[in-house]
C-alpha positions as CSV (number, residue, x, y, z in Angstrom):
1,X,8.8,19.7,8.7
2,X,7.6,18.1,5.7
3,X,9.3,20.2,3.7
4,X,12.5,19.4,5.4
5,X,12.2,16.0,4.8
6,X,10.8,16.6,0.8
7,X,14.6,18.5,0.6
8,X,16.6,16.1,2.6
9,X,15.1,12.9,-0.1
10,X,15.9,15.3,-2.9
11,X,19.5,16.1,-1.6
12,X,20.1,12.2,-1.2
13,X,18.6,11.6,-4.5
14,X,21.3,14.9,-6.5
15,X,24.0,12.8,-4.2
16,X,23.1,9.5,-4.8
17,X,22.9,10.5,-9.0
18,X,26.4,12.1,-8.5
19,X,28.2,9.0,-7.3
20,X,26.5,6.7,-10.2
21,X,28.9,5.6,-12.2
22,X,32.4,6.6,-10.1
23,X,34.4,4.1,-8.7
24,X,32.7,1.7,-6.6
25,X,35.9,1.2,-4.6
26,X,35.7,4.5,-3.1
27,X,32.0,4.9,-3.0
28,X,29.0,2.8,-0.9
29,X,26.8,4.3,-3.0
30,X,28.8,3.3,-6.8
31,X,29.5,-0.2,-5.3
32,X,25.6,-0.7,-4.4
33,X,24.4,1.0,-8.1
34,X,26.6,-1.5,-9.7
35,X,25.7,-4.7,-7.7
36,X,22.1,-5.2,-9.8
37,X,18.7,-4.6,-9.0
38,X,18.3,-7.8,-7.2
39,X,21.0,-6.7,-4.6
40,X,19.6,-3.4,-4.2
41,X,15.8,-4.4,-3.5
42,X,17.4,-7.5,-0.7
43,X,18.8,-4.1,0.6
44,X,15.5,-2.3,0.8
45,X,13.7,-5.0,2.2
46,X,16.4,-6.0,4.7
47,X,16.0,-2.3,6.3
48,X,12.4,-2.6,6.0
49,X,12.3,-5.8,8.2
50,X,15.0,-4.0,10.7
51,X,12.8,-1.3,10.9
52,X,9.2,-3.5,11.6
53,X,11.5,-5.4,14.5
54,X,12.9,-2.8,16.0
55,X,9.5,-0.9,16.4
56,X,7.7,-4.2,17.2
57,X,10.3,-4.1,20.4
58,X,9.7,-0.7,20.7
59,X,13.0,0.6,20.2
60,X,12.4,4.1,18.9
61,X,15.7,5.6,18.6
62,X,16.7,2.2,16.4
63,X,13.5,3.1,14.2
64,X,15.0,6.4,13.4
65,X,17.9,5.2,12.5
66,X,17.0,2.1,10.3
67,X,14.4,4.4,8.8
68,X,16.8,6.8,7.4
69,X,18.9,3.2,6.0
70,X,15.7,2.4,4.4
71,X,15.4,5.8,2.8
72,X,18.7,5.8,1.6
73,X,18.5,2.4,-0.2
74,X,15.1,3.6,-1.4
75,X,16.6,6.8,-2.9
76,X,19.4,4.5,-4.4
77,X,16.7,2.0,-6.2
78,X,14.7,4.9,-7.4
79,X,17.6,6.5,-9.1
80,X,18.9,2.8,-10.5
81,X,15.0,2.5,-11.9
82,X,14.8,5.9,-13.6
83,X,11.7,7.0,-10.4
84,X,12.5,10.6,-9.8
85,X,11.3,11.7,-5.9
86,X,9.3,14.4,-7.9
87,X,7.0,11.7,-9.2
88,X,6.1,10.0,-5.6
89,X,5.4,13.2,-4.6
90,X,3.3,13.7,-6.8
91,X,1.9,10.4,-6.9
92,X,1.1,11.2,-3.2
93,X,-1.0,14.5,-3.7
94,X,-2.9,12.6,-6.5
95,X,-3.9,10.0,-3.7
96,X,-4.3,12.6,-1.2
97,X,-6.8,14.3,-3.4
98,X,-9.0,11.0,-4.0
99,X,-8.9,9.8,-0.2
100,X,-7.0,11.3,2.2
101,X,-3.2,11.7,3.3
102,X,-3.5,8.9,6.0
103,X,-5.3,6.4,3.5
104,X,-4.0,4.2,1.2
105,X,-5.0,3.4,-2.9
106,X,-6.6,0.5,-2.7
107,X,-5.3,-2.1,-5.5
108,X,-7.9,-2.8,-7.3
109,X,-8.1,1.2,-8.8
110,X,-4.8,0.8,-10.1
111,X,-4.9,-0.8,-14.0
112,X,-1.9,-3.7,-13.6
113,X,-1.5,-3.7,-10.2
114,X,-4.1,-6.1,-9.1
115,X,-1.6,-9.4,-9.8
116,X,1.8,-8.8,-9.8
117,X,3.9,-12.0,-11.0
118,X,5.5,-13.5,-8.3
119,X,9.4,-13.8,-7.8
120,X,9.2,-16.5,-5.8
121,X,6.7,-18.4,-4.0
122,X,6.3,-17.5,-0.7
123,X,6.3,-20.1,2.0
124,X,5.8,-20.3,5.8
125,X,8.8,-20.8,7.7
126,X,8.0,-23.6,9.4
127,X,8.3,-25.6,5.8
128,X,12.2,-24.3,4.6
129,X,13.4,-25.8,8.0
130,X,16.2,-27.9,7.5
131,X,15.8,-31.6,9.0
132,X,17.8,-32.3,12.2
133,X,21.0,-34.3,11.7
134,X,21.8,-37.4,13.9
């Protein structure tokens, strides 16, 4: 099944790398390449949250299907950024080798990945409320 999934990413990725650049009037795909980097990762990480809530309300057939949304707009930053799915593969057995399929690199192994600059600062909810009107 693995290898199903290792050809249906690569498929997306040959699809995805045939739209660049076409018109983005008739193409999902064009229209979200050309909207910036910015655009494309709030699309990643809004699939990513649909996916956390929908399995946090244990809505199983909704995790399938926002988990292939969140491939897809993975696939589409990956091809914007130059990240071919050979090189997470890869990047995968290398980690695999050193601990495990089910574990994840631990930060501090990686040189420049111990402090990434922050974007924004990050701030409880409770603190960007807006004040009540009266």
């Amino acid at each position: 099944m693995v290898i199903a999934m290792a050809d249906s990413v690569a498929r997306l990725y040959n699809a995805v790398i045939a739209v660049r650049g076409t018109d983005p009037t008739k193409s999902r795909t064009a229209r979200l390449l050309q909207s910036g980097r910015a655009k494309m990762a709030k699309k990643l990480a809004e699939e990513a949250v649909e996916v956390v809530i929908d399995a946090m309300h244990g809505q199983t057939e909704a995790v399938v299907r926002e988990s292939a949304d969140l491939l897809y707009n993975l696939v589409v930053l990956w091809v914007h950024s130059g990240v071919h799915p050979d090189d997470v593969w890869a990047e995968m057995q290398r980690r695999e080798k050193m601990f495990g399929i089910a574990e994840k690199l631990p930060k501090d192994m990686v040189p420049g990945t111990s402090r990434r600059k922050a974007v924004a600062k990050v701030v409880p909810l409770e603190t960007r409320r807006m004040p009540k009107r009266r």
